[in-house]
C-alpha positions as protocol buffer text, in pm:
chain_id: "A"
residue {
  index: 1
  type: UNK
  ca { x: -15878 y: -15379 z: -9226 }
}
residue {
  index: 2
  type: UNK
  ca { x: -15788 y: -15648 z: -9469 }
}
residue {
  index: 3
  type: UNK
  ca { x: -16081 y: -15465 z: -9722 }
}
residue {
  index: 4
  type: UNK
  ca { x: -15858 y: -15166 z: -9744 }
}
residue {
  index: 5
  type: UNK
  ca { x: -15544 y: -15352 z: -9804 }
}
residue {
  index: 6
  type: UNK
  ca { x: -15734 y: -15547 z: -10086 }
}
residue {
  index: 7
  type: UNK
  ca { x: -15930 y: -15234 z: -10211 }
}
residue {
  index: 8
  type: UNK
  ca { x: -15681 y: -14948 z: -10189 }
}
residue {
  index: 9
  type: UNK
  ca { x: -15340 y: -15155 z: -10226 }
}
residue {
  index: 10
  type: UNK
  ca { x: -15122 y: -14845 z: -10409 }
}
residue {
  index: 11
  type: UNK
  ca { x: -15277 y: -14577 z: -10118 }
}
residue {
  index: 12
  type: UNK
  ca { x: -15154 y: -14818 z: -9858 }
}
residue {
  index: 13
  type: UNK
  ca { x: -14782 y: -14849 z: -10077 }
}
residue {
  index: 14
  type: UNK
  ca { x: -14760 y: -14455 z: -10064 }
}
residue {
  index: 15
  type: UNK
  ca { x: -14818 y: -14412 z: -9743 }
}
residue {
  index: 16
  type: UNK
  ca { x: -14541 y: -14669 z: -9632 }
}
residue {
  index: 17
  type: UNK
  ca { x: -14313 y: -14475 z: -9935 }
}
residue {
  index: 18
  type: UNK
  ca { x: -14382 y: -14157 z: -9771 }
}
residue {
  index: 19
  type: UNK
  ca { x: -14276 y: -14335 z: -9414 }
}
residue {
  index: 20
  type: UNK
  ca { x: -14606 y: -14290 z: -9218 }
}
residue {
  index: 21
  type: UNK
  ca { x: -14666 y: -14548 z: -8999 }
}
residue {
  index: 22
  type: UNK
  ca { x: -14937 y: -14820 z: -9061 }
}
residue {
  index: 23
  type: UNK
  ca { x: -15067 y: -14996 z: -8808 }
}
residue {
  index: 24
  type: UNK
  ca { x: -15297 y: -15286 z: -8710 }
}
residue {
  index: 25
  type: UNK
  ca { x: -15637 y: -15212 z: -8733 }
}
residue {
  index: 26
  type: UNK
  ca { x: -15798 y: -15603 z: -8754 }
}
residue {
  index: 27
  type: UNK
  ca { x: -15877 y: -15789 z: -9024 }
}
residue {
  index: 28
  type: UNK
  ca { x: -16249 y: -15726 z: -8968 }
}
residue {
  index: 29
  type: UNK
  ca { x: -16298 y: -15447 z: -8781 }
}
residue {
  index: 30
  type: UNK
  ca { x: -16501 y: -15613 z: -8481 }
}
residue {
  index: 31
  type: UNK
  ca { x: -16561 y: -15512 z: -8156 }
}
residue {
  index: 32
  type: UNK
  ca { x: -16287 y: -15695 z: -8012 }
}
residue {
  index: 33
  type: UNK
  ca { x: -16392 y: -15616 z: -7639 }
}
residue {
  index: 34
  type: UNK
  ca { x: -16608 y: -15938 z: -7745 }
}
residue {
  index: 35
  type: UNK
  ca { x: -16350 y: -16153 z: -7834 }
}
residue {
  index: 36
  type: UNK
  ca { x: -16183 y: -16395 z: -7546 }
}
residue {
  index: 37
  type: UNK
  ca { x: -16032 y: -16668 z: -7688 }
}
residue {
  index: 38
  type: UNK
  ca { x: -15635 y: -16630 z: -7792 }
}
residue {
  index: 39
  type: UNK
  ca { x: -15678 y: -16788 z: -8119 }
}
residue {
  index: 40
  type: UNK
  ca { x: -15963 y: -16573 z: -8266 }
}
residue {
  index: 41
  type: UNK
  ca { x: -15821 y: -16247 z: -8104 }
}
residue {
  index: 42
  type: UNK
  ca { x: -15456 y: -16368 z: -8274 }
}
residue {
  index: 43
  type: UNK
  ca { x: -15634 y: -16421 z: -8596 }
}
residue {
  index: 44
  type: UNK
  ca { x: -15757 y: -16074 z: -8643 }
}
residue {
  index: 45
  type: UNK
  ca { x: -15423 y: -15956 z: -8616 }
}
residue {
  index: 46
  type: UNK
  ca { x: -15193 y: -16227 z: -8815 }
}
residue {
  index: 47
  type: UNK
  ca { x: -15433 y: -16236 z: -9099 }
}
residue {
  index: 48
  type: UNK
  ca { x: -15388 y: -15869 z: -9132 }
}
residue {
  index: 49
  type: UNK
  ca { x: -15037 y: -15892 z: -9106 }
}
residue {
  index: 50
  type: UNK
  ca { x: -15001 y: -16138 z: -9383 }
}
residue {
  index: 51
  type: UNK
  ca { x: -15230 y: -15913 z: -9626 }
}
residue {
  index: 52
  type: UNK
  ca { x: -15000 y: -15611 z: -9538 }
}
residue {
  index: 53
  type: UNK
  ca { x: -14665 y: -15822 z: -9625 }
}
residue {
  index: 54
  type: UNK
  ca { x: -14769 y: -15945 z: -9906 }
}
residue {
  index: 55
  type: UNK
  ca { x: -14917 y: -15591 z: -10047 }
}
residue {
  index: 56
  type: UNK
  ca { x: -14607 y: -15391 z: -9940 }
}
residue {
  index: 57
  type: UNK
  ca { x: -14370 y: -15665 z: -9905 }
}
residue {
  index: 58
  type: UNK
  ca { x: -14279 y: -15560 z: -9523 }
}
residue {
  index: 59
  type: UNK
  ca { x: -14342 y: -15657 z: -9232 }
}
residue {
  index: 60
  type: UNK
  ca { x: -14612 y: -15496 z: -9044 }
}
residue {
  index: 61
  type: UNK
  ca { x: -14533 y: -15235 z: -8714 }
}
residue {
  index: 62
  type: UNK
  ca { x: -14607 y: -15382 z: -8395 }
}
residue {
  index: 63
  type: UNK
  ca { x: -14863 y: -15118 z: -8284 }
}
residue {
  index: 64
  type: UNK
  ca { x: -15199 y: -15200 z: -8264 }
}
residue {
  index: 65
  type: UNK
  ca { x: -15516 y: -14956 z: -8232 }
}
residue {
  index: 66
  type: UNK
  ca { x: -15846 y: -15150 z: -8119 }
}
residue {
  index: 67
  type: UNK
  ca { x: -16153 y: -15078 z: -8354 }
}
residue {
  index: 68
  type: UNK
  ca { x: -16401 y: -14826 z: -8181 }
}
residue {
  index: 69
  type: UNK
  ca { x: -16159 y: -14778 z: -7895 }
}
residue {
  index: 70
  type: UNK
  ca { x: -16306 y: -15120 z: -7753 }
}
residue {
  index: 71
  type: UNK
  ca { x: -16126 y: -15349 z: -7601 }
}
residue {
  index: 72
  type: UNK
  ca { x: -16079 y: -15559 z: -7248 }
}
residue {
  index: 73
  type: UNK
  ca { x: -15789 y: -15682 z: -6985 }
}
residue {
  index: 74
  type: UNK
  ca { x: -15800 y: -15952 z: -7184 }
}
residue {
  index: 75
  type: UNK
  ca { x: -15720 y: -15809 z: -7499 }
}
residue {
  index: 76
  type: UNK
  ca { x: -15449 y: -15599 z: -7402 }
}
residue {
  index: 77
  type: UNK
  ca { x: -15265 y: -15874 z: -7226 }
}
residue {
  index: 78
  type: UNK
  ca { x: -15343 y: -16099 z: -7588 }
}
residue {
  index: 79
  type: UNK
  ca { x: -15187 y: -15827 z: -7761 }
}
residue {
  index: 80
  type: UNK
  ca { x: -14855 y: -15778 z: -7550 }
}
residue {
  index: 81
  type: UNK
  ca { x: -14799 y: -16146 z: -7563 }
}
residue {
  index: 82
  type: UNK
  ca { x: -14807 y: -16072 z: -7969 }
}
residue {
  index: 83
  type: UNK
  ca { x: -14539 y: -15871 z: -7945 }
}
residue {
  index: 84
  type: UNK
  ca { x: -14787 y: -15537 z: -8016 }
}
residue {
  index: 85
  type: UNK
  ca { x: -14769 y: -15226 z: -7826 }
}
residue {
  index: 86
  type: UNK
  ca { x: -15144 y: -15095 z: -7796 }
}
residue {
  index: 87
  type: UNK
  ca { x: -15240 y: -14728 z: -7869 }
}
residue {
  index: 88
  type: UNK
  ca { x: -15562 y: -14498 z: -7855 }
}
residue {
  index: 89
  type: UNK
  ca { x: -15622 y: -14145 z: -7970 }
}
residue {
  index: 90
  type: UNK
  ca { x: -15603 y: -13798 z: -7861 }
}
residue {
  index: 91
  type: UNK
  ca { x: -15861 y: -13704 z: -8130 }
}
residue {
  index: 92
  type: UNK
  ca { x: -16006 y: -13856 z: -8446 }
}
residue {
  index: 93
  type: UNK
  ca { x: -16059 y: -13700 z: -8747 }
}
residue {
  index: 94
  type: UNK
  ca { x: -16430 y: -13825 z: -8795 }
}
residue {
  index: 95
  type: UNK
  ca { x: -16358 y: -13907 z: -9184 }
}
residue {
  index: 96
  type: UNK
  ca { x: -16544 y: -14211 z: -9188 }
}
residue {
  index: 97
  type: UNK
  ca { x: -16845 y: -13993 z: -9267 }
}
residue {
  index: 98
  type: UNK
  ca { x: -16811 y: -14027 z: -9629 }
}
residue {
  index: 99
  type: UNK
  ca { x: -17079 y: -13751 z: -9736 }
}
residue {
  index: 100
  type: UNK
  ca { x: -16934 y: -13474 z: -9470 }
}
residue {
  index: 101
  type: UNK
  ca { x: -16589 y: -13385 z: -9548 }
}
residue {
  index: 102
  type: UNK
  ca { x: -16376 y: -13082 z: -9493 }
}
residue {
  index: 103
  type: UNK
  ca { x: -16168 y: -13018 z: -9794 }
}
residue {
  index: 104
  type: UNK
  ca { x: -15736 y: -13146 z: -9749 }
}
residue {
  index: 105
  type: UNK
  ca { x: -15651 y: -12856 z: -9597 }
}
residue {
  index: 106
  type: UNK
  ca { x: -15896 y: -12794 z: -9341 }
}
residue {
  index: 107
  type: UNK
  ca { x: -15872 y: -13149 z: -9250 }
}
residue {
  index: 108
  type: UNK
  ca { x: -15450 y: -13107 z: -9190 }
}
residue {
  index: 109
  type: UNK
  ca { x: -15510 y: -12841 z: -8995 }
}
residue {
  index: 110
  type: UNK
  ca { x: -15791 y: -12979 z: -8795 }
}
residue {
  index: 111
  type: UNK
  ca { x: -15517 y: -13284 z: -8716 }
}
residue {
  index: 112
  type: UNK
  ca { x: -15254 y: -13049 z: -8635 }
}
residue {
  index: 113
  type: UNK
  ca { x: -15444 y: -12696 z: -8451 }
}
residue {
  index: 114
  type: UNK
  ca { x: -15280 y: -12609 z: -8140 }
}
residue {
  index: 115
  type: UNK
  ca { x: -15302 y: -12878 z: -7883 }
}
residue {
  index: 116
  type: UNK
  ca { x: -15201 y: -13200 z: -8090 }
}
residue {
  index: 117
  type: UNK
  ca { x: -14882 y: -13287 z: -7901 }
}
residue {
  index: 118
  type: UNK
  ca { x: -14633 y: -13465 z: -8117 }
}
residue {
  index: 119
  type: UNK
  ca { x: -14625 y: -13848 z: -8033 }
}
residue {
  index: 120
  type: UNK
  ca { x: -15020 y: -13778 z: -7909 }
}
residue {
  index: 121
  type: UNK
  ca { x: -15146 y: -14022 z: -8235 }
}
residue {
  index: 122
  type: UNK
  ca { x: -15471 y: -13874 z: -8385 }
}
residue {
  index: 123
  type: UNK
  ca { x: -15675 y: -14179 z: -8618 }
}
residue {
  index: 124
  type: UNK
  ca { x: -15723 y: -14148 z: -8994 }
}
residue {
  index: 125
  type: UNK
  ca { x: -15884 y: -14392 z: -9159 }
}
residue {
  index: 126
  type: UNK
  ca { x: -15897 y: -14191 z: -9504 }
}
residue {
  index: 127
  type: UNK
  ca { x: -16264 y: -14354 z: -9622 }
}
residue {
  index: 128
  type: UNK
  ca { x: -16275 y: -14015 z: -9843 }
}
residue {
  index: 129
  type: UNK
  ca { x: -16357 y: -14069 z: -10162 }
}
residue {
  index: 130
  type: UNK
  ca { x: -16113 y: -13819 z: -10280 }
}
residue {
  index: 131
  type: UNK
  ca { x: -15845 y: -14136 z: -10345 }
}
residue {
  index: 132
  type: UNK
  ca { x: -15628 y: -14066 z: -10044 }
}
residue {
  index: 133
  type: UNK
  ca { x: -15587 y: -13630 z: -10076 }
}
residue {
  index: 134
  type: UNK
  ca { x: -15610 y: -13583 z: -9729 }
}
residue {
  index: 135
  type: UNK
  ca { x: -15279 y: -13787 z: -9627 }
}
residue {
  index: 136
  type: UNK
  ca { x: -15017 y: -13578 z: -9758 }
}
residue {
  index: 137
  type: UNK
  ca { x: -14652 y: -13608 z: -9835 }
}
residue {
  index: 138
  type: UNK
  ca { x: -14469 y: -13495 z: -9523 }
}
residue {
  index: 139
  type: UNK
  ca { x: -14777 y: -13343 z: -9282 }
}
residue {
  index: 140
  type: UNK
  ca { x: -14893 y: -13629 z: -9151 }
}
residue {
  index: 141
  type: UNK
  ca { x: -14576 y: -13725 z: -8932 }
}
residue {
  index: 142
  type: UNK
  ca { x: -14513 y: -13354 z: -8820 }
}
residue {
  index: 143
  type: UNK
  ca { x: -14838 y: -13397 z: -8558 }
}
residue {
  index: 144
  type: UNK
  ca { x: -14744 y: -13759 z: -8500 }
}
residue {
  index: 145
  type: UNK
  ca { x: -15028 y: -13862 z: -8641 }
}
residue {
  index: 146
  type: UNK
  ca { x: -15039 y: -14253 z: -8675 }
}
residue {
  index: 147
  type: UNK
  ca { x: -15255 y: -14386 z: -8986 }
}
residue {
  index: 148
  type: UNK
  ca { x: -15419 y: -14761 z: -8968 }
}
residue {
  index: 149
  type: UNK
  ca { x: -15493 y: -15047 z: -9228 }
}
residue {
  index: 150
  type: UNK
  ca { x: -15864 y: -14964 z: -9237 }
}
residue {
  index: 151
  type: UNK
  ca { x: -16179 y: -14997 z: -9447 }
}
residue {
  index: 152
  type: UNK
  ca { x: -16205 y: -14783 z: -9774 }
}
């Protein structure tokens, strides 16, 4: 989400450095299942965008992951028209509870334990107060895990 991008602007940098693949998450995080109009479903996305350009000074992937897995017709057919290829999870790695984390290690090898299927994204938001530990140089990509501008 646009918070993260404006909160944790270098973590979002070494992740694109490190060449995992950052994707659109909204701008705000709503339930977009909600959301029927073309212009306000648009606007969570293009905002976004923008932030990401101007923070890493590219252009944003076209692969979009809908906040809380929610999302209708509608939105998927908004989305396509946007040029954005729309993804879900084979698992999340539950990190957005702050106070109950496993430490780096256990978390890589929750994300990549027998049965993660390369190309099969998992979701990381990396809320972790630990300043971005848990995405490491080089382990994310080997379980094709996908990472999204989210909230820090």
């Amino acid at each position: 989400m646009g918070n993260y991008l404006t909160t944790q602007p270098d973590l979002v940098r070494r992740m694109v450095d490190e060449g995992h693949t950052v994707g659109n998450h909204t701008n705000t995080h709503p339930d977009m299942s909600r959301i029927a109009d073309k212009a306000s479903f648009e606007k969570e996305l293009t905002d976004l965008e923008a932030l990401y350009e101007q923070v890493t000074g590219q252009q944003m992937k076209k692969i979009y992951r809908p906040p809380q897995g929610k999302f209708s017709q509608s939105n998927l057919e908004m989305a396509q028209a946007l040029g954005y290829k729309t993804v879900f999870w084979s698992l999340a790695y539950v990190d957005w509870y702050t106070d109950n984390q496993p430490t780096a290690e256990a978390a890589y090898a929750k994300m990549t334990k027998p049965g993660t299927k390369p190309g099969k994204p998992g979701t990381s938001t990396d809320t972790k107060k630990d300043d971005g530990k848990t995405v490491k140089s080089g382990q994310t990509g080997d379980a094709g895990i996908v990472l999204y501008a989210a909230m820090g």
